[in-house]
VOROSE-709192 format. One record per residue (C-alpha): residue in one letter; x, y, z. Coordinates in steps of 0.1 Angstrom, whole numbers, plus 5000, padded with zeros to 4 digits. Layout:
! residues N
aXYZ ...
END
This chain:
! residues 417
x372211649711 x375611499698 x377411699721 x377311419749 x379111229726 x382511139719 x384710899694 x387110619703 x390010809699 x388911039724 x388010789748 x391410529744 x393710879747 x391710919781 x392010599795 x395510579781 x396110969797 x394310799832 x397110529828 x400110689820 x399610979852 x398810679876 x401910679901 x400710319908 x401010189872 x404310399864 x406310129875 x404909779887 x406509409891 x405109169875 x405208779877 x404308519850 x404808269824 x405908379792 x403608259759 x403308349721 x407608499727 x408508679691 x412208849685 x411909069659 x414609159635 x415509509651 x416309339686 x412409409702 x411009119723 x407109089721 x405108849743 x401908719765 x402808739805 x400108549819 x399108329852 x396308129864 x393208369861 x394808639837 x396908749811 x398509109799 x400609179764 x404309259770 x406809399746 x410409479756 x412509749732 x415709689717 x417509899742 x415909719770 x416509339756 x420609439750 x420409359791 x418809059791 x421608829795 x419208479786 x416908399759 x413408379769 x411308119754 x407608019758 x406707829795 x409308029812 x408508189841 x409808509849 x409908849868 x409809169850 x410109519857 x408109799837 x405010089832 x401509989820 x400010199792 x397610199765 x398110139727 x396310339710 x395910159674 x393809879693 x393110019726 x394409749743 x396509809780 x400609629780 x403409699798 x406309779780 x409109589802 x412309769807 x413709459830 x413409069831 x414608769851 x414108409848 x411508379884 x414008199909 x417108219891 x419108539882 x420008669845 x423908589851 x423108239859 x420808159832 x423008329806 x426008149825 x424107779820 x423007859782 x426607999771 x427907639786 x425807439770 x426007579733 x430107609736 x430207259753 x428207109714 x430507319698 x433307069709 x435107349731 x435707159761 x436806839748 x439706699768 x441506539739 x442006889723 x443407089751 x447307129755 x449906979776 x451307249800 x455007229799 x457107049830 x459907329830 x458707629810 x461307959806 x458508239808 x455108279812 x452508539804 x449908669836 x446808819819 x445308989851 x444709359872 x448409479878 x447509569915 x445709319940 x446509009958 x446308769925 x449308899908 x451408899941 x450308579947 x451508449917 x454708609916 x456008549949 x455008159945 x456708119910 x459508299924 x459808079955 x459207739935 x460807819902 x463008149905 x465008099869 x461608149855 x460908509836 x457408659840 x455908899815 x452509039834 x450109189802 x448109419828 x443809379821 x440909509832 x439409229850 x436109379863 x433309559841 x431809609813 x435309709798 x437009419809 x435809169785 x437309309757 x440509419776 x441709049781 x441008919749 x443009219737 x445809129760 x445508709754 x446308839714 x449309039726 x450808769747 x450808509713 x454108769701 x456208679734 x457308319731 x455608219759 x455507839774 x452607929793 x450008169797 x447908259831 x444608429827 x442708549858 x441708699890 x440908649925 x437608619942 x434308799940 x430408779929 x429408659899 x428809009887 x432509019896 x433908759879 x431308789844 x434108899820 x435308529823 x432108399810 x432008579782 x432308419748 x434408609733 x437008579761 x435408209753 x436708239721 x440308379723 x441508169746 x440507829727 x442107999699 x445008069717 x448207879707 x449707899738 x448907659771 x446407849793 x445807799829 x442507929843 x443108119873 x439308279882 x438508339920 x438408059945 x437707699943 x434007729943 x433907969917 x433707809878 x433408049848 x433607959810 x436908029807 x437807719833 x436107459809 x437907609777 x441307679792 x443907359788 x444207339829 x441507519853 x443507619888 x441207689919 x443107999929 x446008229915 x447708099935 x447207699925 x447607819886 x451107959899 x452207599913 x450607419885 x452707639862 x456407549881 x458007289895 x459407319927 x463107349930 x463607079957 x461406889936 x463406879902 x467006859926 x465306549940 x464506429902 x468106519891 x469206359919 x467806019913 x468506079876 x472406139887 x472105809911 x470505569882 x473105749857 x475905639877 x474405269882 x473505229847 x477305339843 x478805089864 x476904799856 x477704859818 x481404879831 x480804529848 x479504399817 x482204469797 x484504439820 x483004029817 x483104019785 x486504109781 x487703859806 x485303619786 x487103669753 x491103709773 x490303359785 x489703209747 x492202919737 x493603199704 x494503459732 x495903169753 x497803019727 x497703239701 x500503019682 x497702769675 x496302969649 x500102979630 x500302549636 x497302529620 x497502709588 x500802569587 x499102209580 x496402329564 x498702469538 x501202179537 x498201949526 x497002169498 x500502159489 x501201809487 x497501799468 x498802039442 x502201839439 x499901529434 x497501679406 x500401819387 x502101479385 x499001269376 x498201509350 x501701509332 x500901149333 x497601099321 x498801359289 x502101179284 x499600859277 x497400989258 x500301199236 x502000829228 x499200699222 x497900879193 x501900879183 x501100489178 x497900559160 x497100449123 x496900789108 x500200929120 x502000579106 x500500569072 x498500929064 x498300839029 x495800619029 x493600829049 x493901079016 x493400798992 x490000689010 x488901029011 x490201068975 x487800748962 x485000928980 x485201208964 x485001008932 x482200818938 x480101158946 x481201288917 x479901018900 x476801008910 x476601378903 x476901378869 x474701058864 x471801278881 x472501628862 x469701728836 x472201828813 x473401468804 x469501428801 x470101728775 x472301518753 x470801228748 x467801468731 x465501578763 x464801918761 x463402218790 x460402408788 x460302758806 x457502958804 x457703278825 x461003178838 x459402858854 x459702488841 x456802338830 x455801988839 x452501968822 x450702038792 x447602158816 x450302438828 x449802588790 x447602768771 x447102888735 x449403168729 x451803148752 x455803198748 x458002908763 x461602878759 x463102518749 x466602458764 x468602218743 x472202078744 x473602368721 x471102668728 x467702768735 x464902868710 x461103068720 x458102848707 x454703028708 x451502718718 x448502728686 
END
């Protein structure tokens, strides 16, 4: 009886069996808008393709999603490539995608607009950072394939414009999957030449053709790249990355190799003009001085140079005669004064200065002694010291103390009771 019966293992491994051998479902295309997008941590993509009327579960490996050269996001319509099975664990159908595009725009491009916009807010295209590329450089790097018409290009037109030039070529891959990392290994090498300029590029192709120059590591070297670097990628339609990092994008090889030179009739022209405004700067600084010396020949001193003479001749006569003068008036004025203190008082009777001074001296004396204490002495006044200090009042004592009474003929120690 349980015989006609069978579990849900059994049945999901047939439906999934049913699947997996349908030619039809081996490989289909699919169309949609992405929903619910997850990236998980090992690189797998899992997501909701779904339309108008349906929806199918999605999930893109690791070594699938390495291809996918945008990052897909929820609302995004795309077109993917895969197989349709069954998953076992829920029994639910999904095609594991081994292939996706944007719907209406390819990988390249979408990758190409996204790498843009996240260098451009990193500040990597910012005009006041790029680098002047020198007027008359001595040698210059070419980063490009060592055969093809965009090294021969370049070479015969520096050599036309600019022959004293020297031109290392630091040969690169320029096409593949390889490439990328050849020319950012070459734009390192070229930073040991001493080079005034560098050229990085390659003439025309697809986009496919021309990817290596979008990539952000070639990105990357170049805006780290102390040297001046023209962009030289394909044609003038074509625009990579490497054009809105590099200090000068050219159109062509050829345009990078003229923007890189001068031309030689160009800079004989220059010198020429230079030469022409030398000489006339020359000459009218001749004429000038040529003026001013006739200016200064011309003067009255260079005319009549014995003017100078005549008049330090009077000049010094004057001062002269002024020093005469002073000499005299002064020999006068102290030949007046030196008679008369000769007729003074004191040098006609002197001792009667001495006597005046003499009855001064008297008088002071005089008064001296009537003011001494010790004629107070004699006539029976005594000092009192105590502690080496006179004392003026009785309040100044107490009971006993020592003081010392000074008289006329000596001194005795008293004690106060």
């Amino acid at each position: 009886m349980n015989d006609k019966y069978i579990t849900v293992t059994q049945l999901t491994r047939y439906i999934k069996y049913k699947i997996d051998n349908d030619s039809n479902l081996g490989e289909v295309f699919l169309k949609g808008e992405i929903s619910n997008f997850k990236a998980h941590s090992r690189g797998h993509f899992y997501f909701t393709l779904k339309d108008e009327g349906s929806r199918i579960n999605a999930i893109m490996f690791a070594s699938s999603t390495k291809k996918v050269k945008f990052i897909p996001q929820d609302g995004m319509k795309v077109l993917v490539t895969g197989k349709i099975s069954v998953f076992e664990a829920n029994g639910a159908y999904q095609i594991y995608v081994s292939d996706m595009l944007e719907d209406g725009v390819g990988n390249l491009y979408i990758a190409f607009e996204q790498l843009k916009k996240r260098l451009e807010a990193q500040g990597m295209f910012r005009d006041d950072i790029k680098k002047k590329i020198p007027k008359i450089p001595d040698r210059i790097g070419v980063i490009t394939a060592p055969t093809g018409a965009a090294i021969k290009d370049i070479i015969s037109t520096i050599k036309r414009r600019w022959p004293l030039l020297e031109v290392i070529l630091f040969p690169s891959l320029v096409q593949g999957e390889l490439a990328k990392d050849d020319i950012v290994k070459q734009i390192k090498r070229s930073r040991e030449y001493n080079l005034d300029t560098l050229i990085v590029g390659r003439g025309g192709g697809s986009i496919e053709d021309l990817w290596p120059f979008n990539e952000e590591i070639v990105a990357q070297a170049i805006y780290d790249c102390d040297i001046p670097v023209i962009s030289a990628v394909g044609h003038e339609i074509d625009f990579t990355i490497a054009d809105f990092v590099a200090d000068l994008r050219s159109p062509t090889p050829t345009g990078a190799a003229e923007m890189a030179v001068p031309q030689k009739g160009d800079v004989e022209n220059y010198l020429n003009q230079l030469k022409i405004r030398l000489n006339k700067s020359m000459q009218h600084k001749i004429n000038i001085n040529k003026q001013k010396l006739n200016e200064v020949k011309s003067r009255y001193i260079f005319t009549n140079p014995a003017s100078i003479y005549q008049a330090k001749d009077l000049m010094y006569n004057a001062l002269l005669d002024r020093l005469k003068f002073s000499v005299v008036n002064l020999v006068s004025l102290k030949s007046k004064k030196y008679e008369n203190i000769k007729q003074s008082y004191i040098f006609k009777n002197p001792m009667s200065i001495i006597e005046k001074k003499s009855q001064k001296y008297l008088q002071i004396i005089s008064k001296l002694e009537t003011l001494s204490p010790l004629l107070t002495i004699k006539r029976g006044y005594s000092i009192v010291k105590c502690k080496d200090r006179v004392v003026t009042s009785s309040k100044d004592l107490n009971k006993k103390d020592i003081v010392s009474l000074q008289f006329d003929d000596g001194t005795l120690d008293a004690e106060i009771i």
